[in-house]
C-alpha positions in Angstrom: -31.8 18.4 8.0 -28.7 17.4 9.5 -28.9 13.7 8.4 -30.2 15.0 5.1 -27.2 16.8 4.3 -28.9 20.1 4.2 -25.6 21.7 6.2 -27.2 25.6 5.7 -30.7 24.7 7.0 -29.1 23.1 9.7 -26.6 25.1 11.1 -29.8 28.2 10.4 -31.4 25.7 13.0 -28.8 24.9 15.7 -28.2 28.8 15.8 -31.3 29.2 17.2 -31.4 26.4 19.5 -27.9 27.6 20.8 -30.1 30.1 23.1 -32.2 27.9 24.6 -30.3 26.3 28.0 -32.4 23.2 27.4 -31.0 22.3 24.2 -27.7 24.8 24.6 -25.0 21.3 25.3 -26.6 19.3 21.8 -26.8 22.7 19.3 -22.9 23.1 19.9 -22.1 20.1 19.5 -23.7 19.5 16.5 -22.5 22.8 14.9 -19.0 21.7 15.4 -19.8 18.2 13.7 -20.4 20.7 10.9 -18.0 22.7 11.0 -15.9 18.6 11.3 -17.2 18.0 8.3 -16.5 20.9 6.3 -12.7 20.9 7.2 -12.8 23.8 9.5 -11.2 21.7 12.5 -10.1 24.6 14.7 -13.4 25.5 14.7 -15.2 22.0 15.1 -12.8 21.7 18.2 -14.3 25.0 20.2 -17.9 24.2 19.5 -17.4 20.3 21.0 -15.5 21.5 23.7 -18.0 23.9 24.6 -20.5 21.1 25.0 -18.5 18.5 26.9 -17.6 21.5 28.9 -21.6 21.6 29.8 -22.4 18.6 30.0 -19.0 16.6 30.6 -20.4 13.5 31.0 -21.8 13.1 27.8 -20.7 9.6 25.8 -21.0 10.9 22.3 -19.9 14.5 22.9 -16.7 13.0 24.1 -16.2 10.5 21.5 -16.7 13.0 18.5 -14.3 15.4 20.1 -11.9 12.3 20.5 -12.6 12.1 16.2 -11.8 15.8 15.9 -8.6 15.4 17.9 -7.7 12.5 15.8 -8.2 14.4 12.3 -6.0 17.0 13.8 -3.1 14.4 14.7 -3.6 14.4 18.3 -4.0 10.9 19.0 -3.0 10.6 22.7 -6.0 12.8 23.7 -8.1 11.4 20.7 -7.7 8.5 22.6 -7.9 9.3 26.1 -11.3 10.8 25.4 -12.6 7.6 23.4 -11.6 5.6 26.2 -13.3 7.3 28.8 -16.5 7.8 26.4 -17.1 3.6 26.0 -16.6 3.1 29.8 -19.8 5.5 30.6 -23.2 4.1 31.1 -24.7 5.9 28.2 -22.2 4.6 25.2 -24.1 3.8 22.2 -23.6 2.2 19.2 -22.2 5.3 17.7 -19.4 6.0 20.7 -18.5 2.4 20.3 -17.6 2.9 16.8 -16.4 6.5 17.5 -14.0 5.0 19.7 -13.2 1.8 17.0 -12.2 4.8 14.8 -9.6 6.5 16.9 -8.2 3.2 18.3 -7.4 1.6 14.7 -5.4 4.7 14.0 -1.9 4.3 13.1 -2.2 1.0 14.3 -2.6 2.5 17.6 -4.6 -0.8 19.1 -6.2 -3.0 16.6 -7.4 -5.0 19.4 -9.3 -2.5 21.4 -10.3 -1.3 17.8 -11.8 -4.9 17.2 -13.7 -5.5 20.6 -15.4 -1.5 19.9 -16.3 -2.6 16.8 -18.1 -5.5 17.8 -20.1 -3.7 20.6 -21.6 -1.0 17.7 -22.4 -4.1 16.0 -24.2 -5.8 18.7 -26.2 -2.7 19.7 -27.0 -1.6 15.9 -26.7 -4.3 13.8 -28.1 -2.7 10.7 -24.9 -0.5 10.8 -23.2 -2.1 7.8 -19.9 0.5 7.8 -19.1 -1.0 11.6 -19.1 -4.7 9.2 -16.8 -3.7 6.7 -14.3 -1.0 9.2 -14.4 -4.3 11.6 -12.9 -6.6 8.6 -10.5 -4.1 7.9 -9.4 -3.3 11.0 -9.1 -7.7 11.5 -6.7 -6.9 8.2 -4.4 -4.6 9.9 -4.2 -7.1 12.7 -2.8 -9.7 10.8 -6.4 -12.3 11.6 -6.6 -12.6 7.8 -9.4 -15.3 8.1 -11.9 -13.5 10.3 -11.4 -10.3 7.9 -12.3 -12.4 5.2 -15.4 -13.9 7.2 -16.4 -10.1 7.8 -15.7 -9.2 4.8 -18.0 -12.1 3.0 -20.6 -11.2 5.7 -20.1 -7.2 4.8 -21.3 -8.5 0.9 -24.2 -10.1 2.1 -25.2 -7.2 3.3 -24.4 -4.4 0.9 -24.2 -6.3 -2.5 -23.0 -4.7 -5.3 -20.7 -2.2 -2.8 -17.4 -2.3 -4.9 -16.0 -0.6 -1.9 -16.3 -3.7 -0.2 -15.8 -6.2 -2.9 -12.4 -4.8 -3.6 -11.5 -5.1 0.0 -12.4 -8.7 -0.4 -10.0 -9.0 -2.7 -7.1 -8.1 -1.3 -7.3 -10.0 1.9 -8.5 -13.8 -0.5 -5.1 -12.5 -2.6 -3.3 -11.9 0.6 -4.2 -15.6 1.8 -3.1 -16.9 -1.5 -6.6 -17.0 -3.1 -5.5 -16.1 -6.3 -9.1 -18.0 -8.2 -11.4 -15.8 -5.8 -9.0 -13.1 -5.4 -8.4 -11.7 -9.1 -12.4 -12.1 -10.0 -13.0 -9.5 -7.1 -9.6 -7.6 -7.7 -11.5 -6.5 -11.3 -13.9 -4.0 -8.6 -11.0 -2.0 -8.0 -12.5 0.5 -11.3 -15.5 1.2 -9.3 -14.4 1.2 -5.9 -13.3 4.8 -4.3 -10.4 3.2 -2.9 -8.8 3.6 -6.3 -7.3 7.0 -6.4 -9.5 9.5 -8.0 -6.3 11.1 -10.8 -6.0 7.3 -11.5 -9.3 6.9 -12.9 -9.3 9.9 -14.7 -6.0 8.9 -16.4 -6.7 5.6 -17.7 -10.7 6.2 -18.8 -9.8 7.4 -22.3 -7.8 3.8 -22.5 -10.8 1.6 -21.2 -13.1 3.1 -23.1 -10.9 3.3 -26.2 -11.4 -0.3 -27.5 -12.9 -3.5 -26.5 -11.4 -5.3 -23.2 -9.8 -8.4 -23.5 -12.2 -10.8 -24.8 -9.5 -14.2 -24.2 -7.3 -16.4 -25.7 -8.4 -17.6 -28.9 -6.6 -18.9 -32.1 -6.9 -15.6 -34.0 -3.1 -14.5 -34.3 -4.2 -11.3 -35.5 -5.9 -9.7 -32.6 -3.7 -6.7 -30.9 -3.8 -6.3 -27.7 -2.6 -2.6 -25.7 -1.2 -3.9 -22.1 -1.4 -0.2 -20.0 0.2 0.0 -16.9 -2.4 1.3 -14.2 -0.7 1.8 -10.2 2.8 2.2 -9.0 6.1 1.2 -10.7 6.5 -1.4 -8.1 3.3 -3.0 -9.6 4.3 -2.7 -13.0 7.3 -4.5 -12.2 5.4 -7.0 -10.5 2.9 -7.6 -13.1 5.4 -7.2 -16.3 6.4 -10.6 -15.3 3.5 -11.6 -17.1 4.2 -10.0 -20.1 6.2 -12.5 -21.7 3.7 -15.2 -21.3 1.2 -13.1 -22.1 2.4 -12.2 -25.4 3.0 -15.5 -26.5 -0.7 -16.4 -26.3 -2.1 -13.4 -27.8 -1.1 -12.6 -30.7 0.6 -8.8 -31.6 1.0 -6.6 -27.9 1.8 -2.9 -27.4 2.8 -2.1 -24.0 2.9 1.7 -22.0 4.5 1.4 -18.7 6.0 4.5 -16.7 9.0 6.3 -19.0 11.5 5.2 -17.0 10.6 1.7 -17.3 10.5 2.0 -21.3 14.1 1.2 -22.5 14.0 -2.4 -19.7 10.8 -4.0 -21.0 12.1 -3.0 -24.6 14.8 -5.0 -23.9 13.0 -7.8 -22.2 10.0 -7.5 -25.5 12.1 -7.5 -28.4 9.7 -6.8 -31.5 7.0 -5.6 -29.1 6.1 -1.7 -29.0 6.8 0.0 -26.0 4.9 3.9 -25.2 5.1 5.7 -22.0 2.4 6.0 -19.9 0.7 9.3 -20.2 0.9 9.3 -24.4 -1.7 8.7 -26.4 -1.8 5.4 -28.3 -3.6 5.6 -31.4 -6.3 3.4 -31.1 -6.3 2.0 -34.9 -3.3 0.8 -33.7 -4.9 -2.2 -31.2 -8.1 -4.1 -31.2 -8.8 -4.4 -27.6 -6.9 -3.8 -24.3 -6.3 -4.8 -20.4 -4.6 -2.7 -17.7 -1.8 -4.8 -16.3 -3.6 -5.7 -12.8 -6.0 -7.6 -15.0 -2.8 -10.0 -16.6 -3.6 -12.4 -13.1 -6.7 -13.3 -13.4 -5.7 -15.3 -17.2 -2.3 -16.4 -16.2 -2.0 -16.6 -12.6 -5.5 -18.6 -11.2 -4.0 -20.2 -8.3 -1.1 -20.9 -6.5 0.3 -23.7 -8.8 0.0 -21.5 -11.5 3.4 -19.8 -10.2 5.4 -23.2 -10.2 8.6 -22.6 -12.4 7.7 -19.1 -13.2 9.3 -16.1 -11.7 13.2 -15.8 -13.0 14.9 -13.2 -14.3 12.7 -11.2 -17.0 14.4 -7.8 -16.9 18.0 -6.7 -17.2 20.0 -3.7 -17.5 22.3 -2.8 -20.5 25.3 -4.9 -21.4 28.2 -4.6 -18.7 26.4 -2.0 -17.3 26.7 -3.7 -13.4 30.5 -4.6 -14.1 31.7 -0.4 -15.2 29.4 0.8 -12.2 30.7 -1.6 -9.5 34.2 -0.5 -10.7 33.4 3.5 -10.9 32.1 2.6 -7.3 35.7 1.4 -6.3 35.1 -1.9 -5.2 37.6 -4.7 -5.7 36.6 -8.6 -7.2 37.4 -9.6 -3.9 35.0 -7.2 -1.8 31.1 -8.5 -1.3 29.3 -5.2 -2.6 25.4 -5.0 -0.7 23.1 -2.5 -2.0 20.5 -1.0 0.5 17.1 0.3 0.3 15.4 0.6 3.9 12.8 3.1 3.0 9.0 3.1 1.9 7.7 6.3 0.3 4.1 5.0 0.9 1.7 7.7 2.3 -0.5 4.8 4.0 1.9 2.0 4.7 5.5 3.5 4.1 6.0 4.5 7.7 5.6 0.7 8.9 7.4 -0.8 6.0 10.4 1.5 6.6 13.4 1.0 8.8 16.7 3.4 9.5 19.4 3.1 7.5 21.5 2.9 11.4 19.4 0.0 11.7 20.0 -1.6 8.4 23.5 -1.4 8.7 23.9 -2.4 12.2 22.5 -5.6 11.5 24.9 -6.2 8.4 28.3 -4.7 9.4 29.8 -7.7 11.3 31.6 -9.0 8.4 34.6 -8.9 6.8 34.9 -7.5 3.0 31.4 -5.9 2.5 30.5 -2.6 1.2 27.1 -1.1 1.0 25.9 0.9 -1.6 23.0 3.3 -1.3 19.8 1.7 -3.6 17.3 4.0 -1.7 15.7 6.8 -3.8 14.6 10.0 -2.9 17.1 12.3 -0.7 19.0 10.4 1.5 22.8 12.2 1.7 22.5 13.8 5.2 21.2 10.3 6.2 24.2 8.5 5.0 26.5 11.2 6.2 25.7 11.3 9.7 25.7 7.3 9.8 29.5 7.6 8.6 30.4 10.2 11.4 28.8 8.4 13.8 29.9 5.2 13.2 32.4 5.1 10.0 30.7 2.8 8.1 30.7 4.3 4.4 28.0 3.9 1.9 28.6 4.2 -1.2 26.5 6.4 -3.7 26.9 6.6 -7.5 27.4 10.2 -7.9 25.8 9.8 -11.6 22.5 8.5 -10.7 19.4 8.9 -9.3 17.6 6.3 -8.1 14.4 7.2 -8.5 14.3 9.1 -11.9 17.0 6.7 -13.7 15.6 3.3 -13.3 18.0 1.9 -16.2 20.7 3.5 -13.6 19.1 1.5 -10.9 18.8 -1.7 -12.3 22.7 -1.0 -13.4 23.7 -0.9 -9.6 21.8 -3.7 -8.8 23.3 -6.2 -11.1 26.3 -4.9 -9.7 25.4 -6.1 -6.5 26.1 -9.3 -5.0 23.3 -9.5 -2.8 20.7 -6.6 -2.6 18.5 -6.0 1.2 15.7 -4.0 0.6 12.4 -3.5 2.6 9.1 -3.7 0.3 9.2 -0.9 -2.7 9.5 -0.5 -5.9 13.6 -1.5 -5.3 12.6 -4.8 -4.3 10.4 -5.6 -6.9 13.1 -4.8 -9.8 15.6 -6.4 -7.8 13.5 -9.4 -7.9 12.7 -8.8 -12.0 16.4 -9.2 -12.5 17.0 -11.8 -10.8 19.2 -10.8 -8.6 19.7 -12.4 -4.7 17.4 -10.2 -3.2 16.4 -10.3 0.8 13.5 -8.5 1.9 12.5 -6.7 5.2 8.4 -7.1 5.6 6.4 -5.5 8.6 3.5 -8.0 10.3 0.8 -7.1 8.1 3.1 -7.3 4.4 -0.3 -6.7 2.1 -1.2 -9.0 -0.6 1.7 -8.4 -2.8 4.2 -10.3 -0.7 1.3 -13.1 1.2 0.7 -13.1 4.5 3.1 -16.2 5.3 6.1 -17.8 4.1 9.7 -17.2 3.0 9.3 -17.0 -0.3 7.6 -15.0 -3.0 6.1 -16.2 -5.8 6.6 -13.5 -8.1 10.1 -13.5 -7.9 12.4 -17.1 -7.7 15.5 -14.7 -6.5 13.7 -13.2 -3.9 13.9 -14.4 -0.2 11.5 -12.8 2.6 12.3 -12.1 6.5 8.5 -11.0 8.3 8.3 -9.3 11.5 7.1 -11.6 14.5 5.3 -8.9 16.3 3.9 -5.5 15.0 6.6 -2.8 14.8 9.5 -4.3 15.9 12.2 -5.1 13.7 15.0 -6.6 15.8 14.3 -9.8 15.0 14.0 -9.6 11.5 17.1 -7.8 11.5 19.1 -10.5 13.8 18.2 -13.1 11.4 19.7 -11.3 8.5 22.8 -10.2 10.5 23.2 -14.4 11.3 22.5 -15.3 8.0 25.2 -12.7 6.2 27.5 -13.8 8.7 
């Protein structure tokens, strides 16, 4: 009943199993996996504990109390139960993975996370979730190839899983497999990776008109280019656009609204609609969602060769007044910052302190910084200037994450911008501007796994981490570098 999914009949059952002394230990603990699975955590907890209070040896009682602790943010005892559930003689395929689970956390030990995962997979082979978790875990570790290998092997085995062919994707696009990357990327519609207001949004577009069919010499086609993820993305892939255009005939564009008046600038003649409003669909023959621009223009790695300059700008003189409202002199080198990630998976490990950022850069002589950062950051920049003096500049007029034109204003302004990987990077990069860019170990497919340079942007340099989570030598070799 359990297994089935019938919750009611099964907690109806465990109830009166709860009684018996024999089965007592397994009825509470399976009652709190319930009570796990329907959010009620606080709950879940006092039914698990109960059992491994009874029987306190128990593998699998200990390793699904571990999960419980984990989905309520206690990690160091998620973990400290795992551990000691794998060492018993009674861990199964199920406590291995448990444990995987917990360990792969927050990046708590990818390693450990690996060898678990490999156990669950000797012992139950049929298992294809401990496949696919075991390729992304190999992901998060930075062993690119082997993910891919597990990946492939993870298709083999559940064909058809989008889930798993999106995955795929990524980590061939990560390595630079742009030709078997972008084929799979096209999964990313049916996978449940994909977030869930996303799809809603854009399935009145997709299943307005026809998709892109492919170049062909009919002029007269229209074609609706929709942006689909994050402005960083639709930075990323409006560097397409251009091309693009010029092979298909008319194109109407939406991106994000604050987006709208820069690719109007950088489309002249083409139509430009926020994303969100409705575009008539008499007005287009057939569309494609930006992610989608790749696969036609962008098969391989040489595809990139003498692509990437400056494809955006901001209005006319618009870096010159700004740097001068700012107060800083001809002679004075003027260094915009950006040092966080507002990611809700990754942002935490992209991110660095604004102390740190700064420390790194201040040993020279005639440089200013100037805040690039969005979101609320004054009591950040404060307490860095009373604790050290170092001032950095904000443009009182501007916010940097609702006035993009403002943005891109400050950055031309700039004579070098240093920026960890966000959306600021990426319309750094669009502008051309001399752009330097902080990436943790793992960077995601975006920036490659390898290499100091990006192929999306000619302007844009890139400084990895050596080791997972540490930044001081990233930022040493910016601090030589400026110097």
């Amino acid at each position: 009943m359990h297994r089935a999914g019938n919750l009611t009949a099964a907690v109806d059952r465990y109830r009166e199993l709860v009684v018996d002394e024999k089965y007592e230990p397994t009825a509470r603990h399976f009652l709190g996996l319930i009570e796990s699975q329907l959010g009620n955590l606080t709950r879940a907890e006092d039914l698990v504990c109960q059992s491994v209070c009874l029987v306190p040896a128990d593998a699998l009682f200990l390793s699904n109390l571990g999960l419980i602790y984990e989905r309520s943010a206690r990690l160091s005892r998620a973990l400290k139960l795992c551990g000691r559930a794998v060492v018993l003689h009674d861990a199964s395929a199920e406590v291995y993975f448990n444990g995987a689970v917990v360990f792969s956390c927050y990046g708590s030990d990818y390693s450990a996370a690996t060898r678990l995962y490999q156990k669950a997979i000797a012992l139950a082979p049929e298992q294809t979730t401990s496949y696919l978790n075991l390729a992304s875990c190999l992901m998060a570790d930075g062993h690119i190839l082997p993910a891919i290998k597990s990946f492939a092997r993870t298709e083999s085995l559940r064909p058809g899983d989008a889930d798993v062919t999106f995955s795929s994707a990524l980590a061939s696009l990560t390595m630079g497999d742009f030709e078997g990357g972008w084929c799979r990327y096209e999964s990313r519609w049916a996978a449940t990776q994909l977030h869930v207001q996303l799809l809603a949004a854009t399935k009145k577009i997709r299943a307005g008109r026809p998709p892109f069919s492919g170049f062909a010499p009919d002029r007269r086609r229209r074609i609706l280019v929709w942006a689909e993820q994050g402005v960083g993305d639709e930075v990323m892939f409006g560097g397409l656009l251009g091309e693009f255009r010029g092979l298909c005939g008319q194109m109407l564009l939406q991106v994000d609204r604050r987006l709208v008046g820069l690719f109007e600038r950088a489309l002249p003649g083409v139509r430009v609609y926020e994303r969100g409003q409705t575009v008539p669909t008499e007005l287009y023959d057939e569309q494609i969602p930006m992610g989608s621009l790749g696969k036609w223009l962008r098969p391989s790695r040489e595809s990139f060769a003498g692509k990437g300059g400056r494809y955006l700008q901001a209005q006319a003189g618009m870096g010159r007044r700004l740097r001068e409202e700012l107060g800083v002199c001809a002679a004075e080198k003027l260094i915009g910052l950006s040092w966080r990630s507002a990611s809700a998976e990754t942002g935490a490990a992209r991110s660095v302190t604004l102390k740190e950022l700064v420390g790194a850069l201040q040993g020279v002589r005639g440089v200013r910084f100037l805040n690039l950062q969005y979101g609320e950051v004054s009591e950040e920049i404060a307490a860095l200037g009373k604790e050290s003096g170092v001032q950095v500049l904000s443009h009182p007029g501007i916010d940097n994450r609702e006035d993009l034109e403002g943005l891109a204003g400050l950055i031309e302004g700039c004579d070098l911008v240093v920026s960890v990987g966000n959306a600021t990077a990426h319309l750094s990069g669009a502008l051309g501007q001399r752009t330097w860019v902080l990436l943790p170990y793992v960077a995601g497919w975006r920036w490659l796994h390898e290499g100091e340079r990006c192929p999306w942007y000619q302007s844009v340099r890139l400084y990895r981490q050596a080791q997972r989570g540490r930044w001081d030598s990233v930022l040493a070799k910016i601090g030589r570098e400026l110097t």
